[in-house]
C-alpha positions as a Python dict, from the first residue, in 0.01 Angstrom:
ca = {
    (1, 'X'): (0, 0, 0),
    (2, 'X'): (39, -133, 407),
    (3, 'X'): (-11, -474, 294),
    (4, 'X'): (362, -564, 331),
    (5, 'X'): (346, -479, 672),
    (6, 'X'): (121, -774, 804),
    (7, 'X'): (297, -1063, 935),
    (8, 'X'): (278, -1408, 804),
    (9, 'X'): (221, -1582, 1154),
    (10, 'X'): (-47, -1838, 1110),
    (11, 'X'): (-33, -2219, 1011),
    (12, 'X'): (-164, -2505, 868),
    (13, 'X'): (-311, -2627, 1216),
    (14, 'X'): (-412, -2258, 1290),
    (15, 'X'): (-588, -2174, 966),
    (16, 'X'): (-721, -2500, 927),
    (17, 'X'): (-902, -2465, 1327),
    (18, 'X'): (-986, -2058, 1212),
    (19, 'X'): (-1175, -2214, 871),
    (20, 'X'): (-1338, -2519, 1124),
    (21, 'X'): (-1449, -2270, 1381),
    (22, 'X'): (-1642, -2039, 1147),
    (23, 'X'): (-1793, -2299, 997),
    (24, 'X'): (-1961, -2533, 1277),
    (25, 'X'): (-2069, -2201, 1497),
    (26, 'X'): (-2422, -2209, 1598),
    (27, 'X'): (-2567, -2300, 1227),
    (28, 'X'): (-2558, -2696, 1242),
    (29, 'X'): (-2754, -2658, 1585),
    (30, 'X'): (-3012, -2433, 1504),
    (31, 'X'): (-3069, -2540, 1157),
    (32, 'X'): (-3102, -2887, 1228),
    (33, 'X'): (-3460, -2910, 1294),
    (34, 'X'): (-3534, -2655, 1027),
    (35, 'X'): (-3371, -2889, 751),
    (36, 'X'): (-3547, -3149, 881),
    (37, 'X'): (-3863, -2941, 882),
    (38, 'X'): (-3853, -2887, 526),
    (39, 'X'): (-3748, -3191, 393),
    (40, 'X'): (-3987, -3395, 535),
    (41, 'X'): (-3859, -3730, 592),
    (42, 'X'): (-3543, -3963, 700),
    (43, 'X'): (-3387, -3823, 352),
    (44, 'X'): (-3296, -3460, 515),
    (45, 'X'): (-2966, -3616, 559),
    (46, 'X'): (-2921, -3568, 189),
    (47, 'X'): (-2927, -3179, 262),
    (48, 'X'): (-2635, -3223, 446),
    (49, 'X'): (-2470, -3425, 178),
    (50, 'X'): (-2597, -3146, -71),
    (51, 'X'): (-2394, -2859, 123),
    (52, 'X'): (-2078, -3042, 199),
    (53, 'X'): (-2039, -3098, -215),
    (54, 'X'): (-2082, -2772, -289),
    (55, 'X'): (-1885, -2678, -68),
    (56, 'X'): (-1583, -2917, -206),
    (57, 'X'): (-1672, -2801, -537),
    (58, 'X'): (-1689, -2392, -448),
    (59, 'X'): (-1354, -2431, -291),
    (60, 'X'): (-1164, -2535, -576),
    (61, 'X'): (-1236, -2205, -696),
    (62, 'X'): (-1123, -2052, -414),
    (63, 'X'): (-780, -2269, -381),
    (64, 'X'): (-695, -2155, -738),
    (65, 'X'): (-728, -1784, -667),
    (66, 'X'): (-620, -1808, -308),
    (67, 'X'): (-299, -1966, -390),
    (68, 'X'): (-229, -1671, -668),
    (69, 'X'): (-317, -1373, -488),
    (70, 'X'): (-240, -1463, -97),
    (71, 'X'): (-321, -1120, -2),
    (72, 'X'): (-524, -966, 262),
    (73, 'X'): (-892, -938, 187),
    (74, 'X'): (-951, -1250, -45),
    (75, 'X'): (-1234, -1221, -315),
    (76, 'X'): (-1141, -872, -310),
    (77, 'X'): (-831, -925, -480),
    (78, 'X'): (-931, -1251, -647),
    (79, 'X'): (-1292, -973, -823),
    (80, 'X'): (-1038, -726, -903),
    (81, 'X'): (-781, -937, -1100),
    (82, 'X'): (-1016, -1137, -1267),
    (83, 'X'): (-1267, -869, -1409),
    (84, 'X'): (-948, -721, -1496),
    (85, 'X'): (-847, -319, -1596),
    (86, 'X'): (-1216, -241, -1739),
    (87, 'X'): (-1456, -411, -1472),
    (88, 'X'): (-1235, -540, -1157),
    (89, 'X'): (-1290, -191, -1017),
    (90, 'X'): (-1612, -189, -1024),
    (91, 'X'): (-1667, -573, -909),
    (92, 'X'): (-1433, -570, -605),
    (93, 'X'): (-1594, -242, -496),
    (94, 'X'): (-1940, -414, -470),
    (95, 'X'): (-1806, -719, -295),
    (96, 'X'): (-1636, -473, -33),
    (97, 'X'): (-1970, -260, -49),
    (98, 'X'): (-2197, -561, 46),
    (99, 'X'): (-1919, -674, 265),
    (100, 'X'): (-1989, -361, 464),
    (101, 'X'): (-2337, -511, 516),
    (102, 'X'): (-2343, -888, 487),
    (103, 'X'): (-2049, -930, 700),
    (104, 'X'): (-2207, -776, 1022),
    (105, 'X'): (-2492, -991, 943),
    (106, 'X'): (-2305, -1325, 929),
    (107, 'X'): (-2136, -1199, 1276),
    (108, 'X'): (-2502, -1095, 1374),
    (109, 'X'): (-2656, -1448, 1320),
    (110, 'X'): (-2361, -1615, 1530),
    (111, 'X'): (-2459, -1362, 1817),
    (112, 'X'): (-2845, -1430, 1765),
    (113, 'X'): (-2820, -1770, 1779),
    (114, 'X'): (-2550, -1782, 2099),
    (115, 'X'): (-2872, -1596, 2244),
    (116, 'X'): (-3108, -1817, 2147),
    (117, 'X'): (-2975, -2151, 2299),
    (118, 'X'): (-2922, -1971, 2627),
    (119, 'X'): (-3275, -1974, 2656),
    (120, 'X'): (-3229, -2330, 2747),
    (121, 'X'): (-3036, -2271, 3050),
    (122, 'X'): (-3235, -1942, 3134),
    (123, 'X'): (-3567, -1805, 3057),
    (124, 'X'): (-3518, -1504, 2902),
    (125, 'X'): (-3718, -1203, 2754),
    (126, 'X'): (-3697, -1100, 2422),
    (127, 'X'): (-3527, -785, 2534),
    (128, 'X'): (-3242, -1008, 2768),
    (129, 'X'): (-3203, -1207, 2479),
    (130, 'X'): (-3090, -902, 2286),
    (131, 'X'): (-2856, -761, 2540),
    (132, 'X'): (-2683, -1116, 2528),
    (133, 'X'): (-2625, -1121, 2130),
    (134, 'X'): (-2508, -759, 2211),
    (135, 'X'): (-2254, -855, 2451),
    (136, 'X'): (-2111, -1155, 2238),
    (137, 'X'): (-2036, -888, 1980),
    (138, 'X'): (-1885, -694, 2203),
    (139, 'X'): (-1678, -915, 2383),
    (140, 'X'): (-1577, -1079, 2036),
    (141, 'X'): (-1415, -699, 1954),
    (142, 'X'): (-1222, -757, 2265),
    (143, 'X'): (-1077, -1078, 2227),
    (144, 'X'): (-979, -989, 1868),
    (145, 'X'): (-804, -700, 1983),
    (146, 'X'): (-454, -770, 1961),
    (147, 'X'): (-194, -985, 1747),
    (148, 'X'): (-257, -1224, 1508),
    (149, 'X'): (-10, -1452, 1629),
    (150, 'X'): (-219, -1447, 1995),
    (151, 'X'): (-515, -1479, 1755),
    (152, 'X'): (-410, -1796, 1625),
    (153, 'X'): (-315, -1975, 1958),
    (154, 'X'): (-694, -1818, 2113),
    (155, 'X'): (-853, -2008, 1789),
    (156, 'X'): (-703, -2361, 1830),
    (157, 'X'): (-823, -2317, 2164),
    (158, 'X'): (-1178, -2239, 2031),
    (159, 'X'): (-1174, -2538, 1791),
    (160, 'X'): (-1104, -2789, 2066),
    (161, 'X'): (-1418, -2703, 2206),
    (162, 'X'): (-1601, -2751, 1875),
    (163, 'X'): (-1440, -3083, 1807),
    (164, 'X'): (-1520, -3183, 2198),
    (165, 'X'): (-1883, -3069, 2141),
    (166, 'X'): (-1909, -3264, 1806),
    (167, 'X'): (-1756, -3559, 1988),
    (168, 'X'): (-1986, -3570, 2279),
    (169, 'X'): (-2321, -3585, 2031),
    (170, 'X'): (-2158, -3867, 1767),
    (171, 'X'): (-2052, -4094, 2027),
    (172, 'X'): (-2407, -4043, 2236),
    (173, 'X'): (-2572, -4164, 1976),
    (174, 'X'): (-2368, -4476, 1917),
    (175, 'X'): (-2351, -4570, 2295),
    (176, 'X'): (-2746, -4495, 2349),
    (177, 'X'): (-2896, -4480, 2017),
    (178, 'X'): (-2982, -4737, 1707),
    (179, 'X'): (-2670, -4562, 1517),
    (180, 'X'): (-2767, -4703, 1167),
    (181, 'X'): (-3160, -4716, 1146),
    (182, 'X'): (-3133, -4349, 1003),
    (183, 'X'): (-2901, -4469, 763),
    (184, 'X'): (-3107, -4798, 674),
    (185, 'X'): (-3442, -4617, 631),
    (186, 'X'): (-3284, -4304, 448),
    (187, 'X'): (-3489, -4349, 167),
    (188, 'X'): (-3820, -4419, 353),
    (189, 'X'): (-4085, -4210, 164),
    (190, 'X'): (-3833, -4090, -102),
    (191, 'X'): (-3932, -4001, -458),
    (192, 'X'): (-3757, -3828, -698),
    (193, 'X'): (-3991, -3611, -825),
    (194, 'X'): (-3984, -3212, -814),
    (195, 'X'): (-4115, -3159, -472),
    (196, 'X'): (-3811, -3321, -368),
    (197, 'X'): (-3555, -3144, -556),
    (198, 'X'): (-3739, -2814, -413),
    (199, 'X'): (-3750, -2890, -76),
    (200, 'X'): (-3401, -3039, -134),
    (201, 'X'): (-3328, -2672, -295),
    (202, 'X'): (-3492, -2485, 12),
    (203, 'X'): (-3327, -2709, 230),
    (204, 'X'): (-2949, -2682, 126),
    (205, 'X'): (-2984, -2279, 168),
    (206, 'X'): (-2933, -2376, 538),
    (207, 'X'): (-2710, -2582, 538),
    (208, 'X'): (-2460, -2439, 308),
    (209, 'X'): (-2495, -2170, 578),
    (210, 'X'): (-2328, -2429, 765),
    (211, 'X'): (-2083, -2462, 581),
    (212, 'X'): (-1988, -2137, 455),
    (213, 'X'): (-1671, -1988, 649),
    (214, 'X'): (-1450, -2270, 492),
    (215, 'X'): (-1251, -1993, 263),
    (216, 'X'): (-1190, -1800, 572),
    (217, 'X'): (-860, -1854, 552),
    (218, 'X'): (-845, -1655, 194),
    (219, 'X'): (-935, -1329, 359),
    (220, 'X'): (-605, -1366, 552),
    (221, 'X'): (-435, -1538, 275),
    (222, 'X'): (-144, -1196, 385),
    (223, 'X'): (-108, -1344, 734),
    (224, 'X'): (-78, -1751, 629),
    (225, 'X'): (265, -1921, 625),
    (226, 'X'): (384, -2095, 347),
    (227, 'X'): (29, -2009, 165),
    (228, 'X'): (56, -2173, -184),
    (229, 'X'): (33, -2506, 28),
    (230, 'X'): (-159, -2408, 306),
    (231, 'X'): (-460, -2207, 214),
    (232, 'X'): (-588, -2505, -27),
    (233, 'X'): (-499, -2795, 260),
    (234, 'X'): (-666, -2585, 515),
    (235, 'X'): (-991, -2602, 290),
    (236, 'X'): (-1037, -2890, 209),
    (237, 'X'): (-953, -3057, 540),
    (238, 'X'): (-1177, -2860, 677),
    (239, 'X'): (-1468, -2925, 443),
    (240, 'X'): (-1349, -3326, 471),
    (241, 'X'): (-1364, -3266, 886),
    (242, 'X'): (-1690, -3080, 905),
    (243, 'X'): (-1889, -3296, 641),
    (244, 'X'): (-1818, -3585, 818),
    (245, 'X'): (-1948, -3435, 1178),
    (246, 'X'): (-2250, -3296, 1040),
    (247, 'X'): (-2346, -3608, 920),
    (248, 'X'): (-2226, -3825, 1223),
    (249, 'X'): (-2385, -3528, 1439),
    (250, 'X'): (-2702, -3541, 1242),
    (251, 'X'): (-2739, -3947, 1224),
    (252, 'X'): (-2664, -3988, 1586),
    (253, 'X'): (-2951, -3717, 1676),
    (254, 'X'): (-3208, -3938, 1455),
    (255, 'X'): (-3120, -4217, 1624),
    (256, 'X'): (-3239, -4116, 1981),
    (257, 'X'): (-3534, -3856, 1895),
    (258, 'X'): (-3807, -3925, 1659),
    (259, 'X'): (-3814, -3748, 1334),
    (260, 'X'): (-4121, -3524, 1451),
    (261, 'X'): (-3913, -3447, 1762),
    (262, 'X'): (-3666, -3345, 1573),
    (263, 'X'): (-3890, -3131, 1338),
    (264, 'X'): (-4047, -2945, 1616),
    (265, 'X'): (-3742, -2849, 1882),
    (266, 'X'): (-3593, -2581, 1879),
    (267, 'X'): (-3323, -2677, 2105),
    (268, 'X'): (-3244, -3065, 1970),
    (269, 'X'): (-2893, -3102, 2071),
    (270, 'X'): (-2974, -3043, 2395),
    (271, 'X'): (-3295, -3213, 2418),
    (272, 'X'): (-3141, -3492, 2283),
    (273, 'X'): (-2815, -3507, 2518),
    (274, 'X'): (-3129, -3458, 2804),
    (275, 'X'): (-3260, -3792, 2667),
    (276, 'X'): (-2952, -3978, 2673),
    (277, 'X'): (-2794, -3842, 2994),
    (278, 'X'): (-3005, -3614, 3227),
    (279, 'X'): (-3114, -3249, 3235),
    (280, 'X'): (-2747, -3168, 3397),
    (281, 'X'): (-2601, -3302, 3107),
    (282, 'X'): (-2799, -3145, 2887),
    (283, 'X'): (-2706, -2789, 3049),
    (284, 'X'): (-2332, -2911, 3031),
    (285, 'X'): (-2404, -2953, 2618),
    (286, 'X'): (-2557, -2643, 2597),
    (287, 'X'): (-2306, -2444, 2732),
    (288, 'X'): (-2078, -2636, 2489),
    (289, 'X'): (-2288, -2559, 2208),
    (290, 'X'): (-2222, -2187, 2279),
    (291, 'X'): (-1862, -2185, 2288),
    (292, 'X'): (-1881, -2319, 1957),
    (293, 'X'): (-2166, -1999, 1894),
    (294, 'X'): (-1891, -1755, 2032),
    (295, 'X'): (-1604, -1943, 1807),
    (296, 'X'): (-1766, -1887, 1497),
    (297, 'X'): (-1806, -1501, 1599),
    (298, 'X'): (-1469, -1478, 1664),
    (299, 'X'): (-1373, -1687, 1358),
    (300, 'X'): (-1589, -1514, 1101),
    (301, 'X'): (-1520, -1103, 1275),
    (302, 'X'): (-1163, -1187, 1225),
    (303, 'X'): (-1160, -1305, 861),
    (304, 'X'): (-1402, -1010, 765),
    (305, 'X'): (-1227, -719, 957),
    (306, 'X'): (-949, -797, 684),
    (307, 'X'): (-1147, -725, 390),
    (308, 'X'): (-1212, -337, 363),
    (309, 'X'): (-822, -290, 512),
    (310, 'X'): (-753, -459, 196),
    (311, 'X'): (-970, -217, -31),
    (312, 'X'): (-840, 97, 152),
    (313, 'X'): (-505, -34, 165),
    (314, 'X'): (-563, -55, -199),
    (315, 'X'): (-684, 286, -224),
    (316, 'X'): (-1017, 181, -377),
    (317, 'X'): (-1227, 219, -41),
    (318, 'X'): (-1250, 487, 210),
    (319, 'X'): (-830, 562, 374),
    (320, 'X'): (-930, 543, 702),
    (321, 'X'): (-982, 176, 656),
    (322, 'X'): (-648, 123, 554),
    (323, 'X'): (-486, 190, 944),
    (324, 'X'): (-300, -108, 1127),
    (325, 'X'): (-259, -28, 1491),
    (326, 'X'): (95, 122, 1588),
    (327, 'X'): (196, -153, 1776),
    (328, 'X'): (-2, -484, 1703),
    (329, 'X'): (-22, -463, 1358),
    (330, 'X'): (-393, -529, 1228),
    (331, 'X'): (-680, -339, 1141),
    (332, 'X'): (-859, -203, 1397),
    (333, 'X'): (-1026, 112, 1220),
    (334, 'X'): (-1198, -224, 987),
    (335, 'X'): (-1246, -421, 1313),
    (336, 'X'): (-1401, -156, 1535),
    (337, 'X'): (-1653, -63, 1238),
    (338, 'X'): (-1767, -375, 1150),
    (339, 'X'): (-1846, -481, 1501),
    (340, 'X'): (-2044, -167, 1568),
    (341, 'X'): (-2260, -256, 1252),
    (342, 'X'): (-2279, -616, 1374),
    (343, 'X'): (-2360, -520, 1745),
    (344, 'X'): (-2669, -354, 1584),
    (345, 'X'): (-2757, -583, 1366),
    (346, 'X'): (-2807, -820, 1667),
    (347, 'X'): (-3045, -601, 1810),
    (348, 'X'): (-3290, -586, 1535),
    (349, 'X'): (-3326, -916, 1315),
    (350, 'X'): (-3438, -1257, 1402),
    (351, 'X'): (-3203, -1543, 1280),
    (352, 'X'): (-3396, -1704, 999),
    (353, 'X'): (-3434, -1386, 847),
    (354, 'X'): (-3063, -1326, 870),
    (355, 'X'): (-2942, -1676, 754),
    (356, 'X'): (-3146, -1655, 419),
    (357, 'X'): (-3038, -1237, 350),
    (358, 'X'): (-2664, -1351, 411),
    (359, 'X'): (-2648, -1620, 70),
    (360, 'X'): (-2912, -1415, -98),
    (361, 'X'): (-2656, -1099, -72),
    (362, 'X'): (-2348, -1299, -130),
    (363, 'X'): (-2455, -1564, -407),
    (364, 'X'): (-2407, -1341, -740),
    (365, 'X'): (-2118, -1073, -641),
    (366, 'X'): (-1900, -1307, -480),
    (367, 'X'): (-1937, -1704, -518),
    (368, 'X'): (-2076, -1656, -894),
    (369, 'X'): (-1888, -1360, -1002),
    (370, 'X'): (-1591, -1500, -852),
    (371, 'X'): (-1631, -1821, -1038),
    (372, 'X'): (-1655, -1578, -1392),
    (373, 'X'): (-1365, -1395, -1271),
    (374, 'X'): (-1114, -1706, -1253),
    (375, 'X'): (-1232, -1825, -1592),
    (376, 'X'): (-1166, -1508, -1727),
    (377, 'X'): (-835, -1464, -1586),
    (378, 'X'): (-746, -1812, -1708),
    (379, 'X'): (-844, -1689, -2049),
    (380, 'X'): (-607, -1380, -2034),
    (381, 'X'): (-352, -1542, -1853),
    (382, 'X'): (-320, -1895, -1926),
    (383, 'X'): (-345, -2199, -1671),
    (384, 'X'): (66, -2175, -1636),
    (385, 'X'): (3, -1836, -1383),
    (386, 'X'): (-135, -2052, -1180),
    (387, 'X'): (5, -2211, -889),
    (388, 'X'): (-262, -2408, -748),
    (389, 'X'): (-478, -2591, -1063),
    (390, 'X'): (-850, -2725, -1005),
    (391, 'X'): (-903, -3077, -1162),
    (392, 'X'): (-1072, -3113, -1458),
    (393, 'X'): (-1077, -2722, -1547),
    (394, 'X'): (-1379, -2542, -1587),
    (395, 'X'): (-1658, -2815, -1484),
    (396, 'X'): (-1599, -2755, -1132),
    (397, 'X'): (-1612, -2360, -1173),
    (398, 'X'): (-1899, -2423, -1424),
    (399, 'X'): (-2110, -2660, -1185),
    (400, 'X'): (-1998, -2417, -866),
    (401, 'X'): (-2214, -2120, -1065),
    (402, 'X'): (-2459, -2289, -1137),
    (403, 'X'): (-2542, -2476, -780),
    (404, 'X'): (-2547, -2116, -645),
    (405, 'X'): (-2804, -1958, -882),
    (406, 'X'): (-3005, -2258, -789),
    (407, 'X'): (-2920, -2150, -406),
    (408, 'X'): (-3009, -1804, -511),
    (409, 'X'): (-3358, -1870, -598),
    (410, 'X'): (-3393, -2149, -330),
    (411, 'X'): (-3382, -1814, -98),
    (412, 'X'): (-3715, -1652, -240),
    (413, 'X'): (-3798, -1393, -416),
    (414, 'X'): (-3781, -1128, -132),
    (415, 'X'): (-3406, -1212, -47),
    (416, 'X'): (-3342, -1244, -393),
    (417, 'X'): (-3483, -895, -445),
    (418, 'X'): (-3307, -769, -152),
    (419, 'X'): (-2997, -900, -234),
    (420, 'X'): (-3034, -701, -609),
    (421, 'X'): (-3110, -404, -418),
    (422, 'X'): (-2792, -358, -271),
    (423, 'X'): (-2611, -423, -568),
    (424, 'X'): (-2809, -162, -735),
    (425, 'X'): (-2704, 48, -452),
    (426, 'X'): (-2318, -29, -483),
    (427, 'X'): (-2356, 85, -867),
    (428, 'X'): (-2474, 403, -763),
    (429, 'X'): (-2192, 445, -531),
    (430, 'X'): (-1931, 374, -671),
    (431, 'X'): (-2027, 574, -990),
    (432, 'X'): (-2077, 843, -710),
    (433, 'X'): (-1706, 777, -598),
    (434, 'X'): (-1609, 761, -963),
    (435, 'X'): (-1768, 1105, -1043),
    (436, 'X'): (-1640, 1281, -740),
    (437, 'X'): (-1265, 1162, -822),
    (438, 'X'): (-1230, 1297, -1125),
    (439, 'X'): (-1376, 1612, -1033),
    (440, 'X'): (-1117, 1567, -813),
    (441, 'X'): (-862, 1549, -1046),
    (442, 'X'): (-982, 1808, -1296),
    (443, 'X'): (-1010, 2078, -1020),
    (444, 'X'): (-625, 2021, -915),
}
């Protein structure tokens, strides 16, 4: 196995700004409205609130395996050890199976939705839209071409511009706005009856999208210094950081534009930076707002491309996988592929559709079966293996499983189905791969 062979080059700051920058991306600005949308009411804010705990809660899961297995490739290590001998084959297979699809689409949606604010600043066809989300992908490849440790001073350069972007909408709102009437009429029109906990369920599918990218640093848990300390911190500092500017970010758009402005734009940020300071302004915001689109690209490619080098590596996924380049040491065979996939992706799908197929596809091999897998491996292995300990073992694994089937169906029945469909599909294969190497075997 080549896993030795990656350096340990990134730190706290660095994998805290990688986690950051894959999770703000273009989601908090294009979802915004959409949240808003379906809740219905000053109480959308509660969304928000709804995403950032699972979140905290998910990621104690993920700091307790992260911390034992700081490998390349993440919850494919983390599958394999819990299912164990018996069924960790066959459960880290289908995460790096649906990998093979999901991640291109989470790259995909980044690339989509850079396109779609640059409709602000120029009126573009459909078909120039495409050719832009095409060339963020591209360009992405590029930029991630080359050494981690360049890739780790490129991404704190990336996250200054998403905390500069962040910081130009909370205090806007506080210089030109009435900063606390959301918060004073949050519960205008509120009752807690079941419409509310479904739109509340509908709702918190997109913004846990906006969230999701803060256990990026676990997919390059082989390239983090010092990582029993580090790849926890860098979580939840994140998840603390980005909580609070979603919410600042989301009360100090309410406080300018009216809630059924905010329901119906499709570019808010900017229309509300327009309403505070000018049209030039509002170009100026834009543009920020897609630097923090390309970040996430780069943020989330980069964390992904390390996944099926860790399979192959492994020898449980196709070899060619498994090949760091000669000089610069990462995976470019991984890289190269899944940016192809993603490039095409971002030709053909529209970003709703992509947001809701990414945590339909995810939900049940990786956040809930990972959730099994650490209880089980706690079981067989005692809490004393562990490094890293989640408080009050297993309510927060419990509640993290089942807040995600309650995700799951939030996403509707045809992403639900969808998602089943290509876990059906990874059965099939790897029985496939199973079959063919033992015939393997027998015939030698």
């Amino acid at each position: 196995m080549s896993e030795n062979k990656l350096e340990r080059k990134i730190s706290l700051l660095q994998a805290t700004a990688i986690n950051m920058i894959d999770m703000v991306g273009i989601g908090p600005f294009v979802v915004l409205s959409v949240v808003a949308e379906t809740m219905g009411g000053p109480y959308f804010l509660y969304a928000w609130i709804a995403g950032a705990l699972l979140s905290f809660i998910d990621a104690t899961v993920w700091s307790q395996l992260g911390t034992a297995f700081p490998l390349a490739g993440g919850s494919y290590n983390f599958l394999k050890e819990g299912f164990g001998p018996k069924w960790g084959k066959l459960f880290s297979f289908l995460f790096v199976w649906q990998t093979m699809i999901q991640a291109p689409l989470v790259i995909a949606s980044a690339a989509i939705g850079f396109a779609q604010y640059t409709k602000y600043l120029f009126p573009l066809t459909d078909v120039e839209s495409k050719i832009v989300s095409g060339c963020v992908v591209i360009l992405i490849v590029l930029l991630l071409y080359r050494k981690i440790e360049a890739i780790g001073k490129i991404s704190v350069l990336l996250w200054i511009g998403v905390i500069v972007t962040m910081g130009w909408i909370i205090i806007g709102g506080i210089m030109h706005g009435n900063f606390s009437q959301p918060i004073q009429h949050i519960n205008n029109g509120l009752e807690l009856n079941y419409a509310f906990a479904a739109a509340l369920g509908f709702a918190s599918v997109k913004t846990v999208y906006s969230y999701l990218g803060y256990y990026n640093v676990c997919h390059l848990g082989g390239e983090i210094i010092n990582p029993q300390k580090n790849i926890p911190r860098s979580m939840f500092i994140s998840i603390g950081c980005i909580a609070v500017l979603y919410l600042l970010m989301n009360i100090s758009v309410a406080s300018v534009l009216s809630f059924n402005q905010i329901q119906q734009s499709k570019f808010v940020v900017s229309e509300f930076v327009q309403a505070i300071a000018g049209t030039n302004a509002a170009k100026a915001a834009t543009v920020l707002i897609l630097w923090v689109a390309f970040a996430s690209v780069f943020s989330a490619t980069l964390g992904y491309s390390r996944v099926p080098y860790a399979a192959a590596a492994d020898g449980a996924f196709f070899k060619v996988f498994a090949k760091l380049h000669p000089t610069k040491k990462f995976p470019y065979v991984s890289l190269l592929f899944l940016g192809s996939v993603a490039f095409v992706f971002s030709l053909l799908f529209k970003l709703k559709e992509v947001i809701d197929a990414i945590l339909a596809m995810r939900i049940l091999i990786q956040f809930i079966a990972q959730a099994i897998g650490l209880m089980l491996l706690v079981k067989r292995k005692g809490k004393s293996f562990f490094v890293w300990k989640m408080p009050l073992y297993p309510l927060p694994a419990i509640a993290a499983i089942i807040i995600w089937l309650l995700i799951f169906i939030s996403t509707g029945w045809k992403m639900m189905l969808g998602g089943l469909v290509v876990i059906a599909l990874g059965f099939i294969a790897f029985y496939l791969k199973e079959k063919a190497a033992k015939q393997s075997i027998n015939t030698q």
